[in-house]
C-alpha positions, 0 to 999 in steps of 0.5 A: 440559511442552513443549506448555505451554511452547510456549502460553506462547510463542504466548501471548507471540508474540499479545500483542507481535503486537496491541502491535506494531500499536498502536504501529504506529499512532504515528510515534514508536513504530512503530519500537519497535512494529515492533521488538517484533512481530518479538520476538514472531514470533522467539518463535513461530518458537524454541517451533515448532522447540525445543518442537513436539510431536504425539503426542509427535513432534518436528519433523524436517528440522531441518537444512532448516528451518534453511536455509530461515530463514537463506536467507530471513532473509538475502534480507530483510535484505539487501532491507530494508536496500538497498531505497531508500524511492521502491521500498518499495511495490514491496517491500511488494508482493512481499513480501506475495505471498510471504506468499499463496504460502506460506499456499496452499502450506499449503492444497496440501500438506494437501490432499494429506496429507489429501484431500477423503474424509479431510478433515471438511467444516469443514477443507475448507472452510478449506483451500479458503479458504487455497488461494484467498486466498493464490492471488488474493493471489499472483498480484495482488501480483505484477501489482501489483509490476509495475505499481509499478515499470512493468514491467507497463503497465494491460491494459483491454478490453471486457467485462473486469469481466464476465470478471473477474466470471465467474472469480470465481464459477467458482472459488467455484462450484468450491470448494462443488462440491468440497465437496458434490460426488462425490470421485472428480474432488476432485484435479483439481478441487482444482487447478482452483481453484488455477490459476482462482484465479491467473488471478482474482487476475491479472485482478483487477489488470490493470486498475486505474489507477496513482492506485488503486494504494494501495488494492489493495496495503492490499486484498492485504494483507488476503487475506494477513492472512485465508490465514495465519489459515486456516493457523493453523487448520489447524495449531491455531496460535494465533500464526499466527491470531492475526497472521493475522486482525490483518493481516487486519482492519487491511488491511480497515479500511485497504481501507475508509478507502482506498475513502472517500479514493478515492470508490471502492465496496469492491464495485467493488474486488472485481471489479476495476472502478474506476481505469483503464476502457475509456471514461475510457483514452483521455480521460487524456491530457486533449486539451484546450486548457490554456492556459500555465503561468507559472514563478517563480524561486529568488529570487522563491520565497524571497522570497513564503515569507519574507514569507508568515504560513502555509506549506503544505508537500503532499509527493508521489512526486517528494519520495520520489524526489529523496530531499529530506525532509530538506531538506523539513524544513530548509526547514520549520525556517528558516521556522519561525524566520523565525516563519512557520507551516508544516504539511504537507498529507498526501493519504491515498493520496499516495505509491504505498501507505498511509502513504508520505508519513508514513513519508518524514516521519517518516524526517527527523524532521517533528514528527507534530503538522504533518502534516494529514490531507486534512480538516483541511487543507482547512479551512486552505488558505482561510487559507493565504499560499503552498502548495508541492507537492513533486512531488504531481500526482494528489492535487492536481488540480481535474479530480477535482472538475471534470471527468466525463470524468477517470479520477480523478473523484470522488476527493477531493484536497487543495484547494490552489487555494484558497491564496493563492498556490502554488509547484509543484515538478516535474521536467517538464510531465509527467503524474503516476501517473494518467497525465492532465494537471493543471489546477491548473498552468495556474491564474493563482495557480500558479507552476512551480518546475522541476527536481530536488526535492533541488536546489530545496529546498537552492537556495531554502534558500539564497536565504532565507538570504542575505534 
Protein backbone atom coordinates (compact mmCIF):
# COMPACT_ATOMS: atom_id res chain seq x y z
CA UNK A 1 0.00 0.00 0.00
CA UNK A 2 2.95 2.42 0.84
CA UNK A 3 4.77 1.76 -2.48
CA UNK A 4 1.47 2.64 -4.26
CA UNK A 5 0.99 5.53 -2.40
CA UNK A 6 4.34 6.91 -2.90
CA UNK A 7 3.89 6.39 -6.97
CA UNK A 8 0.79 8.30 -6.49
CA UNK A 9 3.03 11.24 -4.96
CA UNK A 10 5.93 10.96 -7.84
CA UNK A 11 3.18 10.59 -9.78
CA UNK A 12 1.85 13.89 -8.43
CA UNK A 13 5.23 15.74 -7.86
CA UNK A 14 5.84 15.06 -12.13
CA UNK A 15 3.02 16.26 -13.27
CA UNK A 16 2.81 19.90 -11.00
CA UNK A 17 6.55 19.71 -12.13
CA UNK A 18 5.97 19.82 -16.23
CA UNK A 19 2.82 22.55 -15.18
CA UNK A 20 4.94 24.48 -13.25
CA UNK A 21 7.34 25.22 -16.00
CA UNK A 22 4.56 25.72 -18.44
CA UNK A 23 3.32 28.46 -16.49
CA UNK A 24 6.80 29.57 -15.85
CA UNK A 25 6.68 30.49 -19.49
CA UNK A 26 4.07 33.54 -18.87
CA UNK A 27 4.84 36.67 -16.43
CA UNK A 28 1.15 36.43 -15.34
CA UNK A 29 1.32 33.02 -13.98
CA UNK A 30 5.02 31.97 -13.35
CA UNK A 31 4.21 33.19 -9.83
CA UNK A 32 1.33 30.69 -9.46
CA UNK A 33 3.68 28.26 -11.81
CA UNK A 34 6.38 28.44 -9.29
CA UNK A 35 4.07 28.30 -6.36
CA UNK A 36 2.61 24.69 -7.68
CA UNK A 37 6.12 23.14 -8.77
CA UNK A 38 7.16 23.35 -5.18
CA UNK A 39 3.68 21.71 -4.18
CA UNK A 40 4.69 19.33 -6.13
CA UNK A 41 8.27 18.81 -4.73
CA UNK A 42 7.01 19.17 -1.10
CA UNK A 43 4.66 16.18 -2.17
CA UNK A 44 7.75 14.27 -3.38
CA UNK A 45 9.80 14.90 -0.38
CA UNK A 46 6.30 13.90 2.59
CA UNK A 47 5.91 10.19 0.31
CA UNK A 48 10.22 9.86 0.72
CA UNK A 49 10.33 10.22 4.20
CA UNK A 50 6.59 8.78 5.34
CA UNK A 51 6.23 6.13 2.62
CA UNK A 52 9.70 4.95 1.23
CA UNK A 53 10.23 1.29 1.43
CA UNK A 54 12.72 -1.20 0.26
CA UNK A 55 12.42 -4.68 0.90
CA UNK A 56 10.35 -3.52 3.53
CA UNK A 57 12.61 -1.31 5.10
CA UNK A 58 11.70 2.29 6.15
CA UNK A 59 14.01 5.31 5.80
CA UNK A 60 15.97 5.79 9.22
CA UNK A 61 18.01 8.81 10.65
CA UNK A 62 14.80 10.36 10.59
CA UNK A 63 15.80 12.88 12.93
CA UNK A 64 18.92 14.07 10.82
CA UNK A 65 16.90 14.19 7.66
CA UNK A 66 14.67 16.54 9.46
CA UNK A 67 17.41 18.63 10.41
CA UNK A 68 18.96 18.94 7.19
CA UNK A 69 15.57 20.09 5.68
CA UNK A 70 14.86 22.69 8.45
CA UNK A 71 18.47 23.81 8.16
CA UNK A 72 18.60 24.11 4.73
CA UNK A 73 14.80 25.48 4.30
CA UNK A 74 15.53 27.75 6.56
CA UNK A 75 18.91 29.25 4.76
CA UNK A 76 16.83 29.50 1.59
CA UNK A 77 14.24 31.54 2.91
CA UNK A 78 16.01 33.69 4.36
CA UNK A 79 18.05 34.08 1.06
CA UNK A 80 15.27 34.37 -1.16
CA UNK A 81 13.66 36.68 0.80
CA UNK A 82 16.68 39.04 1.68
CA UNK A 83 18.24 38.70 -1.69
CA UNK A 84 17.55 42.17 -3.62
CA UNK A 85 16.74 41.74 -7.24
CA UNK A 86 20.41 43.34 -8.89
CA UNK A 87 21.96 40.06 -6.78
CA UNK A 88 19.56 37.30 -7.82
CA UNK A 89 21.74 35.95 -10.70
CA UNK A 90 24.53 35.66 -8.13
CA UNK A 91 21.79 33.37 -6.17
CA UNK A 92 21.00 31.63 -9.10
CA UNK A 93 24.40 30.58 -9.37
CA UNK A 94 25.18 29.55 -6.07
CA UNK A 95 22.18 27.81 -5.76
CA UNK A 96 22.19 25.86 -8.89
CA UNK A 97 26.08 24.75 -7.73
CA UNK A 98 24.65 23.54 -4.78
CA UNK A 99 22.35 21.42 -6.89
CA UNK A 100 25.59 19.73 -9.16
CA UNK A 101 27.22 19.26 -5.42
CA UNK A 102 24.58 17.20 -4.07
CA UNK A 103 23.67 15.00 -7.51
CA UNK A 104 27.79 14.26 -7.34
CA UNK A 105 27.49 13.70 -3.74
CA UNK A 106 24.95 11.10 -5.11
CA UNK A 107 27.23 9.43 -7.35
CA UNK A 108 30.57 9.37 -4.54
CA UNK A 109 28.36 7.82 -1.95
CA UNK A 110 27.00 5.00 -4.23
CA UNK A 111 30.07 4.41 -5.79
CA UNK A 112 31.30 3.72 -2.68
CA UNK A 113 28.30 1.40 -1.42
CA UNK A 114 28.45 -0.28 -4.55
CA UNK A 115 31.98 -0.16 -6.14
CA UNK A 116 33.24 -0.65 -9.76
CA UNK A 117 33.03 -4.77 -9.33
CA UNK A 118 29.50 -4.77 -7.69
CA UNK A 119 28.11 -2.06 -9.73
CA UNK A 120 26.66 -3.49 -13.54
CA UNK A 121 28.27 -1.60 -16.31
CA UNK A 122 24.76 0.62 -17.12
CA UNK A 123 24.85 1.88 -13.43
CA UNK A 124 28.59 2.79 -13.72
CA UNK A 125 28.06 4.66 -16.27
CA UNK A 126 25.34 6.92 -14.70
CA UNK A 127 27.14 7.22 -11.65
CA UNK A 128 29.99 8.40 -13.58
CA UNK A 129 28.05 10.47 -15.56
CA UNK A 130 26.39 12.08 -12.21
CA UNK A 131 29.91 12.28 -10.60
CA UNK A 132 31.08 14.63 -13.47
CA UNK A 133 28.24 16.85 -14.24
CA UNK A 134 27.53 17.62 -10.99
CA UNK A 135 31.19 18.41 -10.48
CA UNK A 136 31.87 20.59 -13.66
CA UNK A 137 28.22 22.16 -12.57
CA UNK A 138 29.83 22.86 -8.96
CA UNK A 139 32.80 23.83 -9.40
CA UNK A 140 31.93 26.55 -12.80
CA UNK A 141 28.74 27.91 -10.65
CA UNK A 142 30.84 28.70 -8.01
CA UNK A 143 33.74 31.01 -10.52
CA UNK A 144 30.73 32.12 -12.19
CA UNK A 145 29.09 33.33 -8.30
CA UNK A 146 32.20 34.88 -8.24
CA UNK A 147 32.47 36.54 -11.52
CA UNK A 148 28.75 37.97 -10.81
CA UNK A 149 29.51 39.63 -7.79
CA UNK A 150 33.38 40.45 -8.66
CA UNK A 151 34.75 38.71 -6.33
CA UNK A 152 36.70 36.62 -9.18
CA UNK A 153 37.98 38.96 -12.07
CA UNK A 154 38.36 36.86 -16.10
CA UNK A 155 41.91 34.75 -15.98
CA UNK A 156 42.78 34.32 -19.97
CA UNK A 157 46.25 32.96 -21.33
CA UNK A 158 47.59 31.33 -24.03
CA UNK A 159 46.78 28.00 -24.69
CA UNK A 160 44.17 28.12 -22.09
CA UNK A 161 41.27 26.54 -24.67
CA UNK A 162 43.97 23.64 -25.50
CA UNK A 163 44.39 23.10 -21.86
CA UNK A 164 40.52 23.40 -21.24
CA UNK A 165 40.09 21.08 -24.13
CA UNK A 166 42.63 18.36 -22.97
CA UNK A 167 41.08 18.02 -19.03
CA UNK A 168 37.99 17.17 -20.86
CA UNK A 169 39.16 14.55 -22.76
CA UNK A 170 41.02 13.29 -19.94
CA UNK A 171 38.27 13.07 -17.63
CA UNK A 172 36.01 11.41 -20.43
CA UNK A 173 39.18 9.26 -21.32
CA UNK A 174 39.14 8.19 -17.52
CA UNK A 175 35.73 7.76 -17.17
CA UNK A 176 35.51 4.79 -20.12
CA UNK A 177 38.67 3.45 -18.92
CA UNK A 178 37.21 2.69 -15.56
CA UNK A 179 34.50 1.21 -16.97
CA UNK A 180 36.45 -1.18 -19.25
CA UNK A 181 39.52 -0.94 -17.24
CA UNK A 182 40.88 -3.64 -14.47
CA UNK A 183 39.28 -2.92 -11.07
CA UNK A 184 42.12 -2.93 -8.85
CA UNK A 185 43.10 1.02 -9.41
CA UNK A 186 38.77 1.72 -9.71
CA UNK A 187 38.83 3.85 -6.29
CA UNK A 188 41.72 5.88 -7.15
CA UNK A 189 40.86 6.50 -10.51
CA UNK A 190 37.18 7.26 -9.19
CA UNK A 191 38.22 10.14 -7.42
CA UNK A 192 40.45 11.24 -10.13
CA UNK A 193 37.89 11.87 -12.22
CA UNK A 194 36.26 13.88 -9.12
CA UNK A 195 39.03 16.18 -8.77
CA UNK A 196 40.06 16.42 -12.99
CA UNK A 197 36.23 17.31 -13.09
CA UNK A 198 36.24 20.36 -10.56
CA UNK A 199 39.28 21.65 -12.06
CA UNK A 200 37.28 21.15 -15.67
CA UNK A 201 34.43 22.85 -14.51
CA UNK A 202 36.64 25.80 -12.89
CA UNK A 203 38.66 26.33 -16.01
CA UNK A 204 35.57 26.04 -18.38
CA UNK A 205 34.56 29.64 -16.43
CA UNK A 206 37.48 31.45 -16.07
CA UNK A 207 37.71 32.68 -19.06
CA UNK A 208 34.28 33.86 -20.16
CA UNK A 209 33.49 37.55 -20.57
CA UNK A 210 31.02 39.38 -18.38
CA UNK A 211 28.84 40.05 -21.52
CA UNK A 212 28.62 35.99 -22.16
CA UNK A 213 27.50 35.65 -18.48
CA UNK A 214 23.64 34.74 -19.26
CA UNK A 215 24.56 31.82 -21.23
CA UNK A 216 27.02 29.70 -18.94
CA UNK A 217 24.46 30.28 -15.79
CA UNK A 218 21.26 28.68 -18.43
CA UNK A 219 24.37 26.26 -19.52
CA UNK A 220 25.17 25.05 -15.73
CA UNK A 221 21.58 25.02 -15.29
CA UNK A 222 21.25 22.26 -17.82
CA UNK A 223 24.38 20.16 -16.13
CA UNK A 224 22.43 20.48 -13.17
CA UNK A 225 19.06 19.59 -14.65
CA UNK A 226 21.17 16.08 -16.44
CA UNK A 227 23.24 15.18 -12.55
CA UNK A 228 19.87 15.16 -10.79
CA UNK A 229 18.00 12.75 -13.53
CA UNK A 230 21.29 10.50 -13.13
CA UNK A 231 20.38 10.66 -9.33
CA UNK A 232 16.92 9.82 -10.24
CA UNK A 233 17.99 6.70 -12.10
CA UNK A 234 20.11 5.40 -9.48
CA UNK A 235 17.42 5.55 -6.84
CA UNK A 236 14.35 4.59 -9.52
CA UNK A 237 12.96 8.19 -8.62
CA UNK A 238 10.68 8.93 -10.94
CA UNK A 239 10.23 12.55 -9.39
CA UNK A 240 13.62 13.33 -9.23
CA UNK A 241 13.99 12.12 -13.24
CA UNK A 242 11.44 13.66 -13.97
CA UNK A 243 12.38 17.56 -12.76
CA UNK A 244 15.90 16.57 -13.44
CA UNK A 245 15.53 15.89 -17.35
CA UNK A 246 12.91 19.07 -17.38
CA UNK A 247 15.49 21.33 -15.84
CA UNK A 248 17.72 19.61 -18.21
CA UNK A 249 16.05 20.19 -21.51
CA UNK A 250 14.78 23.87 -20.72
CA UNK A 251 18.42 24.88 -19.88
CA UNK A 252 19.49 23.48 -23.15
CA UNK A 253 17.02 24.89 -25.25
CA UNK A 254 17.41 28.37 -23.07
CA UNK A 255 21.90 27.49 -23.70
CA UNK A 256 20.72 27.08 -27.56
CA UNK A 257 18.22 30.56 -27.87
CA UNK A 258 21.41 32.39 -25.56
CA UNK A 259 24.12 31.04 -28.38
CA UNK A 260 21.59 32.46 -31.17
CA UNK A 261 21.08 35.88 -29.21
CA UNK A 262 24.97 35.68 -28.30
CA UNK A 263 26.10 34.75 -32.07
CA UNK A 264 27.99 32.37 -30.26
CA UNK A 265 28.49 28.36 -31.33
CA UNK A 266 27.46 25.82 -28.50
CA UNK A 267 30.81 23.91 -29.36
CA UNK A 268 32.62 26.91 -28.34
CA UNK A 269 30.72 27.08 -25.02
CA UNK A 270 31.75 23.82 -24.21
CA UNK A 271 35.48 24.37 -24.44
CA UNK A 272 35.32 27.56 -22.80
CA UNK A 273 36.37 29.62 -25.84
CA UNK A 274 33.91 32.59 -26.56
CA UNK A 275 33.79 35.87 -24.53
CA UNK A 276 36.86 37.51 -22.93
CA UNK A 277 40.15 35.84 -25.46
CA UNK A 278 43.76 36.70 -25.26
CA UNK A 279 43.91 38.67 -28.68
CA UNK A 280 40.55 40.75 -28.01
CA UNK A 281 41.60 41.55 -23.54
CA UNK A 282 43.73 44.13 -24.37
CA UNK A 283 41.71 45.75 -27.28
CA UNK A 284 38.23 46.16 -24.58
CA UNK A 285 39.11 49.31 -23.49
CA UNK A 286 38.61 50.47 -26.94
CA UNK A 287 41.85 52.93 -27.45
CA UNK A 288 40.67 54.84 -29.75
CA UNK A 289 39.60 58.73 -30.28
CA UNK A 290 35.71 58.85 -29.53
CA UNK A 291 35.08 62.21 -30.01
CA UNK A 292 32.48 64.15 -27.16
CA UNK A 293 29.31 63.17 -25.65
CA UNK A 294 26.50 65.83 -25.38
CA UNK A 295 24.30 65.85 -22.33
CA UNK A 296 20.47 67.08 -22.04
CA UNK A 297 18.65 68.31 -19.13
CA UNK A 298 15.82 67.12 -16.96
CA UNK A 299 13.87 70.13 -18.53
CA UNK A 300 14.99 69.34 -22.25
CA UNK A 301 14.26 65.45 -21.68
CA UNK A 302 10.83 65.94 -20.54
CA UNK A 303 10.04 68.20 -23.02
CA UNK A 304 11.24 65.59 -26.38
CA UNK A 305 9.25 62.65 -24.47
CA UNK A 306 6.04 64.69 -23.97
CA UNK A 307 6.24 65.98 -27.63
CA UNK A 308 7.25 62.58 -28.90
CA UNK A 309 4.42 59.91 -30.79
CA UNK A 310 6.48 56.65 -29.98
CA UNK A 311 8.85 55.82 -26.74
CA UNK A 312 11.27 53.13 -26.58
CA UNK A 313 11.93 52.48 -23.06
CA UNK A 314 15.69 49.52 -23.29
CA UNK A 315 15.97 48.68 -19.69
CA UNK A 316 19.70 47.25 -18.45
CA UNK A 317 21.63 46.43 -15.15
CA UNK A 318 21.85 49.95 -13.65
CA UNK A 319 17.66 50.11 -13.80
CA UNK A 320 17.91 46.79 -11.50
CA UNK A 321 20.48 48.33 -9.42
CA UNK A 322 18.76 51.76 -8.80
CA UNK A 323 15.72 49.57 -8.04
CA UNK A 324 13.72 52.10 -10.51
CA UNK A 325 11.11 49.94 -12.09
CA UNK A 326 8.46 51.03 -10.59
CA UNK A 327 9.35 54.47 -11.29
CA UNK A 328 10.01 53.06 -14.99
CA UNK A 329 6.38 52.11 -14.99
CA UNK A 330 5.39 55.56 -13.56
CA UNK A 331 7.01 57.16 -16.46
CA UNK A 332 5.55 54.82 -18.89
CA UNK A 333 1.98 55.61 -17.30
CA UNK A 334 1.96 59.43 -17.65
CA UNK A 335 3.20 59.07 -21.04
CA UNK A 336 0.70 56.85 -22.07
CA UNK A 337 -2.04 59.26 -20.77
CA UNK A 338 -0.08 61.96 -22.49
CA UNK A 339 -1.45 59.59 -25.43
CA UNK A 340 2.37 58.78 -26.27
CA UNK A 341 2.85 55.21 -27.26
CA UNK A 342 5.40 53.66 -25.15
CA UNK A 343 7.29 49.65 -25.25
CA UNK A 344 9.94 48.38 -24.12
CA UNK A 345 12.96 46.97 -26.00
CA UNK A 346 14.16 43.66 -23.89
CA UNK A 347 17.65 42.38 -25.14
CA UNK A 348 17.53 38.47 -24.44
CA UNK A 349 20.85 38.55 -22.43
CA UNK A 350 20.40 42.20 -20.65
CA UNK A 351 20.66 41.88 -17.29
CA UNK A 352 23.19 39.18 -15.75
CA UNK A 353 21.08 36.10 -16.57
CA UNK A 354 18.10 34.99 -18.92
CA UNK A 355 15.18 36.73 -18.24
CA UNK A 356 16.35 39.54 -15.73
CA UNK A 357 14.76 42.60 -17.30
CA UNK A 358 11.39 40.75 -17.58
CA UNK A 359 11.14 39.46 -14.35
CA UNK A 360 12.27 43.20 -12.80
CA UNK A 361 9.35 44.22 -15.15
CA UNK A 362 7.04 42.26 -14.20
CA UNK A 363 7.91 42.74 -10.40
CA UNK A 364 6.29 46.42 -11.13
CA UNK A 365 3.46 45.26 -12.92
CA UNK A 366 4.73 46.29 -16.86
CA UNK A 367 1.66 44.73 -19.05
CA UNK A 368 3.62 41.78 -20.98
CA UNK A 369 2.10 42.93 -23.99
CA UNK A 370 4.89 45.97 -24.17
CA UNK A 371 7.76 44.12 -23.61
CA UNK A 372 9.44 43.37 -27.31
CA UNK A 373 11.90 41.04 -27.93
CA UNK A 374 15.25 41.93 -29.88
CA UNK A 375 13.34 41.17 -33.49
CA UNK A 376 10.49 43.02 -32.98
CA UNK A 377 11.84 45.83 -31.60
CA UNK A 378 14.32 46.44 -34.44
CA UNK A 379 11.48 46.52 -36.61
CA UNK A 380 10.16 49.54 -34.62
CA UNK A 381 12.98 51.67 -33.85
CA UNK A 382 13.17 53.23 -37.57
CA UNK A 383 9.71 54.50 -36.64
CA UNK A 384 10.72 55.17 -33.09
CA UNK A 385 10.25 59.57 -31.77
CA UNK A 386 12.83 59.00 -28.74
CA UNK A 387 14.48 55.49 -27.28
CA UNK A 388 15.50 55.99 -23.47
CA UNK A 389 18.30 53.52 -22.13
CA UNK A 390 18.23 52.98 -18.66
CA UNK A 391 21.55 51.86 -17.57
CA UNK A 392 22.00 49.22 -20.73
CA UNK A 393 25.50 49.43 -22.45
CA UNK A 394 26.54 46.17 -24.11
CA UNK A 395 23.26 45.22 -25.37
CA UNK A 396 23.05 48.46 -27.19
CA UNK A 397 26.43 49.13 -28.62
CA UNK A 398 27.26 49.64 -32.46
CA UNK A 399 30.76 48.05 -32.18
CA UNK A 400 29.16 44.79 -32.06
CA UNK A 401 28.19 45.63 -35.52
CA UNK A 402 30.84 47.67 -36.61
CA UNK A 403 33.96 46.68 -35.04
CA UNK A 404 36.12 43.28 -35.46
CA UNK A 405 38.61 44.07 -32.84
CA UNK A 406 35.56 44.14 -30.11
CA UNK A 407 35.17 41.24 -27.88
CA UNK A 408 31.30 41.52 -28.41
CA UNK A 409 31.54 41.27 -32.35
CA UNK A 410 29.10 39.61 -33.85
CA UNK A 411 26.46 39.71 -31.00
CA UNK A 412 23.20 41.14 -31.99
CA UNK A 413 22.12 44.21 -30.10
CA UNK A 414 19.28 46.33 -29.94
CA UNK A 415 19.57 48.81 -32.62
CA UNK A 416 18.50 52.00 -31.11
CA UNK A 417 20.69 54.35 -33.19
CA UNK A 418 18.23 54.16 -35.74
CA UNK A 419 15.58 56.21 -33.53
CA UNK A 420 15.20 59.61 -33.84
CA UNK A 421 16.48 60.58 -31.12
CA UNK A 422 18.06 58.82 -27.82
CA UNK A 423 18.37 59.73 -24.18
CA UNK A 424 20.97 57.52 -22.14
CA UNK A 425 20.45 57.29 -18.51
CA UNK A 426 24.06 56.36 -16.87
CA UNK A 427 25.71 56.83 -13.47
CA UNK A 428 29.04 57.68 -15.36
CA UNK A 429 31.22 57.42 -18.86
CA UNK A 430 32.07 54.09 -17.48
CA UNK A 431 32.18 50.83 -19.10
CA UNK A 432 29.47 48.26 -19.04
CA UNK A 433 29.90 44.61 -17.93
CA UNK A 434 32.15 43.81 -21.15
CA UNK A 435 34.29 46.00 -20.00
CA UNK A 436 34.70 48.09 -23.39
CA UNK A 437 33.75 51.93 -24.29
CA UNK A 438 30.22 52.33 -25.95
CA UNK A 439 30.22 54.20 -29.31
CA UNK A 440 26.48 54.67 -29.46
CA UNK A 441 27.49 57.67 -26.72
CA UNK A 442 29.43 59.81 -28.78
CA UNK A 443 26.62 59.65 -31.82
CA UNK A 444 25.15 62.99 -32.74
CA UNK A 445 21.30 61.71 -31.92
CA UNK A 446 22.89 60.54 -28.27
CA UNK A 447 22.27 62.73 -25.27
CA UNK A 448 23.39 61.64 -21.61
CA UNK A 449 21.24 62.13 -19.07
CA UNK A 450 23.42 61.47 -15.90
CA UNK A 451 22.95 60.25 -12.45
CA UNK A 452 21.19 57.60 -10.45
CA UNK A 453 18.22 55.80 -12.69
CA UNK A 454 15.70 56.00 -9.49
CA UNK A 455 16.26 59.89 -9.12
CA UNK A 456 16.23 60.70 -12.98
CA UNK A 457 13.05 58.92 -13.75
CA UNK A 458 11.14 60.37 -10.46
CA UNK A 459 12.99 64.00 -11.53
CA UNK A 460 11.65 63.88 -15.13
CA UNK A 461 8.35 62.28 -13.83
CA UNK A 462 8.30 65.51 -12.19
CA UNK A 463 9.18 67.90 -15.11
CA UNK A 464 6.59 66.31 -17.36
CA UNK A 465 4.20 67.04 -14.78
CA UNK A 466 4.60 70.56 -14.36
CA UNK A 467 4.34 70.82 -18.88
Amino acid sequence: MGTDLLAICYLVASVTFILGLKMLSDPATARRGNLIAAGGMGVAIFGTIFLYRDRGLALHNLGWIAAALVIGGTAGLLAAKKVKMTAMPEMVSLFNGMGGACAALISISEFGRLGAVAADRGELLIILAGVIIGSVSFAGSMIAWGKLNGRIKDVVFRGQHALNLFFLVVVVGAAVYLMVGPQNIATVLFYSIVVMALIYGVMFVLPIGGADMPVVISLLNSFTGVAAACGGFLYDNKAMLTGGILVGAAGTVLTILMCKAMNRSLKNVLIGSFGATASTAGAAGGGKEQGVYREISLSDAAMVLTYARKVMIVPGYGLAVAQAQHACHELEKILTEKGVEVKYAIHPVAGRMPGHMNVLLAEADVSYDNLLELEQANEEFPTTDVVVVLGANDVVNPAAKTDPASPIYGMPILDVELAKACIVNKRSMKPGYAGIENDLFFRPKTSMLFGDAKKVLQDLIGEIKNL
